[in-house]
N, C-alpha and C positions, 0 to 999 in steps of 0.2 A: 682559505680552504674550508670549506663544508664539512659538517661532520662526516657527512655521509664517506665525503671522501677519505678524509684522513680513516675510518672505518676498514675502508674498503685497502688501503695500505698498511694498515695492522693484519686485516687479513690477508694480505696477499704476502706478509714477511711469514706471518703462521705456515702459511700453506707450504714454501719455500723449505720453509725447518722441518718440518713435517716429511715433506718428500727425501730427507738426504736422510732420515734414521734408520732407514729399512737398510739401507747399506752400512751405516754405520753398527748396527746391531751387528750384521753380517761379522762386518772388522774384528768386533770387538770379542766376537766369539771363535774367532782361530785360535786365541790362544787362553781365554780365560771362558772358564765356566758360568754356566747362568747366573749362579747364587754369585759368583764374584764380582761377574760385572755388573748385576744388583746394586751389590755394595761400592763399588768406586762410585756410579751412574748418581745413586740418592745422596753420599754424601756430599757428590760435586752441587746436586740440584739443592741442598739444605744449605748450603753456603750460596748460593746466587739468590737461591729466596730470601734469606736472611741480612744481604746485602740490599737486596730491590726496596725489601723494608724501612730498613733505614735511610735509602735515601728517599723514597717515600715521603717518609717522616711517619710513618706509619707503626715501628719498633713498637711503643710505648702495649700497641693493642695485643700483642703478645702473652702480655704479662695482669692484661683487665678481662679474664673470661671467669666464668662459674665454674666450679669443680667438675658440676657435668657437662660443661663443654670440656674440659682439660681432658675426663673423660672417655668424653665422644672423639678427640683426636687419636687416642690410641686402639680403640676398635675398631675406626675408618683407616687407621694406618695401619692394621692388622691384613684389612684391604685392598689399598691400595697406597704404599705400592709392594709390600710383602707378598700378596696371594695375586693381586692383577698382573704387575711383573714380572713371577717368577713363572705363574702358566707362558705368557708371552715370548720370554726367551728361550724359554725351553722350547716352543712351538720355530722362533727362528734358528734353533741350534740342529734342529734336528730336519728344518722345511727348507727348499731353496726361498733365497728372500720374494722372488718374484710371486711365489702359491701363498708365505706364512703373510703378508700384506695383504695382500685381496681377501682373504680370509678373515683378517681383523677389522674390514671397514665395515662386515657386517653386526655389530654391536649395536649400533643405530637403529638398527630392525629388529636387533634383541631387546634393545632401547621399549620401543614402542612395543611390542607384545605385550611386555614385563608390566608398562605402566597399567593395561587394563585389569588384572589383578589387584595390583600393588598402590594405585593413585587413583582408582574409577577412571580412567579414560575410556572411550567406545573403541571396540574394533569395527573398523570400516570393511566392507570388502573391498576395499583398495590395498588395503591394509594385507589382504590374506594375496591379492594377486599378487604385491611388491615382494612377500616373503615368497612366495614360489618361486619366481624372475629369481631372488634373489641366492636363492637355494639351488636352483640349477645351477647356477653358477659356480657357486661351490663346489658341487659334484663335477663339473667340467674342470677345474682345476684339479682338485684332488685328485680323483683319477687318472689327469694327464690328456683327456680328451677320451678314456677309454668308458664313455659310458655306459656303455654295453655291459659290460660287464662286471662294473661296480666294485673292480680292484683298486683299493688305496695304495697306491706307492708307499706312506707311513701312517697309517691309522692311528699310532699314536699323536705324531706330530699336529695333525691334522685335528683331533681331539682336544690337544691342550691351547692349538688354534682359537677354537672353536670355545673352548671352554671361557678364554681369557673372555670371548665378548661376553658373557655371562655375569663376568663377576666385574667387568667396567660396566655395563650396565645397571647390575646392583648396586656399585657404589654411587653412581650419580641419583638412581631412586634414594637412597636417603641423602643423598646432598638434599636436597629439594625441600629438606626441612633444617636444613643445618642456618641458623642464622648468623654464623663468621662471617666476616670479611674472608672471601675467597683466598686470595694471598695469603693470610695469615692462616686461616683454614688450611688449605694446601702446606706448608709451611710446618706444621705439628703436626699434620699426619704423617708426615716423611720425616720429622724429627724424633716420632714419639714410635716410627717399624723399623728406624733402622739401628736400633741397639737387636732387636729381634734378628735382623738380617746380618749383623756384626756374628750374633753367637750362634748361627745356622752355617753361616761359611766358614767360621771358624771350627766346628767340631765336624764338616764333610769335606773343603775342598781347602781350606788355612787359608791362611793371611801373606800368602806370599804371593807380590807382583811383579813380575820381569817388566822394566819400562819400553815402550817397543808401542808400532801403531796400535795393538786391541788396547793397550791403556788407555791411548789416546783419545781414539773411539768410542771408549765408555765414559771418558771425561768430556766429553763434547755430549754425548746422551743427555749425561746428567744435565748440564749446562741448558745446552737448546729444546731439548725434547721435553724435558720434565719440567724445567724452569724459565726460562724466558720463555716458548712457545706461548705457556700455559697463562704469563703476564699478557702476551700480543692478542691472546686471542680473545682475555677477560675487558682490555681496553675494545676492540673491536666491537664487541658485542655490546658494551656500553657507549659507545659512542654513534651506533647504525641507527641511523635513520628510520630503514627497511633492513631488518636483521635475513628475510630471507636471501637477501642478493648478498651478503654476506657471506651467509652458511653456505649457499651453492660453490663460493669457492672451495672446496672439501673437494667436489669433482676433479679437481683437475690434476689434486694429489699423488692420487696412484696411479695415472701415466706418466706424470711430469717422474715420479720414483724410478720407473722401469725402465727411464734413461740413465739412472746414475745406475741401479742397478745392472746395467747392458756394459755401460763405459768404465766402472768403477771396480765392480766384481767381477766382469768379463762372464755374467752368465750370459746363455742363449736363451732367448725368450722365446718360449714353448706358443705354435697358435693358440694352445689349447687356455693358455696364459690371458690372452688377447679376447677369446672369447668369454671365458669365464669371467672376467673384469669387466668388461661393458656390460656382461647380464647384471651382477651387481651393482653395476652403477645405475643403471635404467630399473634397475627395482627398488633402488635408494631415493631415485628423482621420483619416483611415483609415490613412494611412500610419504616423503618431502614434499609432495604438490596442495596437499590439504591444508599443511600451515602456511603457504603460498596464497591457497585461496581464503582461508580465512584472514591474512593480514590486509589482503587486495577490500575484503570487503568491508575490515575496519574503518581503511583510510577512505572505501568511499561515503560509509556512512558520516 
């Protein structure tokens, strides 16, 4: 098997996990509060990283960083997954999963603003049409299809949506100088928020878990969502050949979701759902087509 391939079924097991969290967020929030299933989610995801390590063989690198990388593990984990999670589930606790999903794939496009600032990157006007596409879209959802009238069903929810892709944006700008092994990196930023995330749900919502499916649910987050996804997707991307045929698996995410969401949560998927989602998506491909054509013209050079 070709890299390329074996690539391309690392991404496609990502994209799979990816699609079942939105419902699982959903789960796991009937009965437990955000900061709670925070803390089941990251300690489950600090034990499968911690394990993926060792059998790695990787362990050892844990224990060989500089002060200021030991550091940098706990104000990126102050980050993420402390302040990026906890916008996030509050945005599904309080958004049907079908709107707080579409809403968070636009990060990507917060992605790319941010870097012209923050990394000199050029903004294209391709750049500015995909945030508009992608911005409508938004507003078609959040409102429910009302856009006329520019009433948010929950302006908050919708906000802390909206916020999260901000601050996963921000964290991957300073990845981008963080020189860890990913794994290991990932790995002590969740080891070094979640004593923070321990003593935040402990003094607002306790330490108490009835076991029952939101346990469940939040131990599968942890597990897939945070931790093995995040190993599938780092193999992937080292192993592609052509990373953009890759990364376009990302589209097919948030339909393939709005079927577990339909069968799973028994919501009714709103048109307005349908449209606002292919606007995002088609201002995400456009956004995506630059790194497209500049790989197309590496390999032909």
């Amino acid at each position: 098997m070709t890299n390329q391939k074996q690539a391309m079924l690392y991404g496609l097991g990502t994209v799979l996990l990816w699609s079942t969290v939105a419902t699982a967020f959903k789960l796991s929030l009937r009965e437990l509060a955000p900061v709670q299933m925070l803390l089941i989610a990251c300690s489950a995801s600090v034990v499968v990283m911690a394990v993926i390590l060792m059998l790695q063989g990787r362990w050892h690198l844990v224990f060989s960083l500089s002060r200021k990388q030991y550091a940098q593990s706990f104000g990126m984990g102050l980050i993420n997954p402390c302040l990026y999670y906890f916008l996030l589930f509050g945005a599904f606790d309080r958004l049907p999963a079908q709107e707080a999903q579409p809403l968070n794939y636009t990060w990507a496009l917060v992605l790319a603003y941010m870097s012209v600032p923050f990394l000199g990157h050029r903004l294209r006007k391709l750049d500015i049409v995909a945030g508009l596409i992608c911005y409508a879209g938004v507003v078609v959802i959040a409102t429910r299809g009302a856009v006329t009238s520019l009433s948010f069903e929950d302006p908050l929810g919708v906000s802390l949506a909206l916020g999260s892709t901000v601050v996963w944006a921000s964290y991957w700008i300073i990845a981008t100088r963080d020189t860890r092994d990913p794994v290991v990196g990932l790995f002590l930023n969740f080891l070094c928020g979640l004593p923070v995330i321990l003593l935040i749900c402990w003094w607002t919502e306790g330490l108490s878990f009835a076991p029952g499916t939101s346990l469940v649910a939040a131990l599968y987050v942890g597990v897939f969502e945070m931790g093995i996804a995040f190993v599938l997707w780092s193999y992937a991307m080292k192993k592609a050949e052509n990373t953009s045929k890759v990364s376009n698996l990302i589209f097919i995410s948030p339909f393939l979701s709005l079927v577990f969401i339909y069968f799973i949560l028994g919501e009714h998927i709103l048109p307005s759902t349908y449209i606002g989602l292919v606007l995002i998506m088609m201002g995400l491909w456009i956004q995506q087509k630059k790194v497209k054509d500049r790989e197309e013209a590496l390999n032909l050079g």
